[in-house]
ROSE-4610 file (N, C-alpha, C; in Angstrom, 1 decimal, always signed):
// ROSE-4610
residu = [X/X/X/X/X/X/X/X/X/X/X/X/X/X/X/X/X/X/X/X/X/X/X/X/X/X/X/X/X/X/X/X/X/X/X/X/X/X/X/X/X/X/X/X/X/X/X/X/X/X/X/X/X/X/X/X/X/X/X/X/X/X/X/X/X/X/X/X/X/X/X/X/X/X/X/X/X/X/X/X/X/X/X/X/X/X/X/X/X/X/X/X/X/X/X/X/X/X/X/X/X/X/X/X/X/X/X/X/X/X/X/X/X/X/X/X/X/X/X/X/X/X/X/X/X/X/X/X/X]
num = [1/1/1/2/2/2/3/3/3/4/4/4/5/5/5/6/6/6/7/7/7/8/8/8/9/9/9/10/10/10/11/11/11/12/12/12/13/13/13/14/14/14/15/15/15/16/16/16/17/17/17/18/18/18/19/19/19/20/20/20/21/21/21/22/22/22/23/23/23/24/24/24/25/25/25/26/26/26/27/27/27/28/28/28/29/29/29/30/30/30/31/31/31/32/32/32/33/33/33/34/34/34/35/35/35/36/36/36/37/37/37/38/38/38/39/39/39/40/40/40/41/41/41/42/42/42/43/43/43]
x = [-15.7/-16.8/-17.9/-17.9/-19.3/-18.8/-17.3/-16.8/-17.4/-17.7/-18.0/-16.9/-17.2/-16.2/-15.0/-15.7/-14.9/-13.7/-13.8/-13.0/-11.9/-12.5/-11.9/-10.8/-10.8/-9.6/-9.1/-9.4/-9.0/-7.7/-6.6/-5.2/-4.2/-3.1/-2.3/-0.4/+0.0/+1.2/+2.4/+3.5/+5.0/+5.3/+6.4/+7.1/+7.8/+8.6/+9.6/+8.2/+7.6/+6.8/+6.0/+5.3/+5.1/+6.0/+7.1/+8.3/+8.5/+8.3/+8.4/+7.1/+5.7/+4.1/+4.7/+5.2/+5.2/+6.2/+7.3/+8.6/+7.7/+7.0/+6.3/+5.6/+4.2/+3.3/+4.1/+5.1/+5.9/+6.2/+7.0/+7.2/+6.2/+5.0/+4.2/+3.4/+3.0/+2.6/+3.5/+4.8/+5.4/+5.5/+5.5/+5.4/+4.3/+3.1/+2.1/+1.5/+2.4/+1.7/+3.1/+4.1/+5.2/+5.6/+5.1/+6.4/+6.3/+7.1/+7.6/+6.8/+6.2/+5.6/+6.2/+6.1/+6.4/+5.4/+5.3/+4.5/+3.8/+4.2/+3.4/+2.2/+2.8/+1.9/+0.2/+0.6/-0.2/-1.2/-0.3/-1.2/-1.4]
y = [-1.8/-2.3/-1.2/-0.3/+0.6/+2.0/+2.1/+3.4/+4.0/+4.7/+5.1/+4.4/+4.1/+3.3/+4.6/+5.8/+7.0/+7.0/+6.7/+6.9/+6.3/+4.7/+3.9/+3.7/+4.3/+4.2/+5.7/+6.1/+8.0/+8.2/+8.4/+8.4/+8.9/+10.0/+10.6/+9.2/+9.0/+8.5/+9.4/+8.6/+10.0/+9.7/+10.4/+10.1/+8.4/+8.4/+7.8/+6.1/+6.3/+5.0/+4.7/+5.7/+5.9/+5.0/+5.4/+4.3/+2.8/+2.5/+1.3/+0.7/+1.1/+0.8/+0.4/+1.2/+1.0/-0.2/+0.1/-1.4/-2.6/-2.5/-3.9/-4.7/-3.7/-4.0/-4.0/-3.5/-4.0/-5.4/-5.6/-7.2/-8.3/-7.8/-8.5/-9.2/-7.6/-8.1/-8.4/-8.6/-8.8/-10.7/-10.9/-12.9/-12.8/-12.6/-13.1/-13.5/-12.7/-12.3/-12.6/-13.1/-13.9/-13.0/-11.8/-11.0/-9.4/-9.2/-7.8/-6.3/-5.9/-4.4/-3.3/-2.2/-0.7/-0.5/+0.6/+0.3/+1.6/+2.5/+3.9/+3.0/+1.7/+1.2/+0.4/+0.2/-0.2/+1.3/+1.6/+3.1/+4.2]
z = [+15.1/+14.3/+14.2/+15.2/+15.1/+14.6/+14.2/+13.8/+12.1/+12.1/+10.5/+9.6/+9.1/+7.2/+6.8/+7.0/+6.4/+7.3/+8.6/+9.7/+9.7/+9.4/+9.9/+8.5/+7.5/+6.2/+6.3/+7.0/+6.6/+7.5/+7.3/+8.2/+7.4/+8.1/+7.8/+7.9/+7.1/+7.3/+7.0/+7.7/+7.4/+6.1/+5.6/+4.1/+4.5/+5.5/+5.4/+5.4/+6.4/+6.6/+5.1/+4.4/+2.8/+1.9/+2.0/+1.4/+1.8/+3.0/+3.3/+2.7/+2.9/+3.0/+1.2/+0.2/-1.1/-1.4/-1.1/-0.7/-0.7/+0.7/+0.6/-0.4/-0.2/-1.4/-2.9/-3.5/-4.6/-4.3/-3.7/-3.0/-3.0/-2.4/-2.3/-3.7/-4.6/-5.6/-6.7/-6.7/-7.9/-7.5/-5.8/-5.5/-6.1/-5.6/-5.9/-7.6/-8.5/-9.5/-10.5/-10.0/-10.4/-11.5/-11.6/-12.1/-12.0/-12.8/-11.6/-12.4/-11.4/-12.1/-11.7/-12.4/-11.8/-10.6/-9.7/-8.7/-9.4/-10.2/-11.1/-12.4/-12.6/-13.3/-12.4/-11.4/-10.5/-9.4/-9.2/-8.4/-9.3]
């Protein structure tokens, strides 16, 4: 709670975890939003 804001979002991830972190969130937003997006039209 007392770390700077820049700090506390600022982080290096690997390729392979990259691919999963995108997997999900496709998943996630295509339930929530009951249909399905490109994930290049979203990011």
């Amino acid at each position: 709670m007392l770390a700077p804001i820049k700090k506390v979002f600022s982080f290096n991830i690997g390729e392979e975890s990259l691919k999963e972190l995108k997997l999900i969130a496709k998943l996630y937003v295509n339930e929530k939003l009951e249909k399905e997006y490109k994930m290049d039209d979203i990011f």
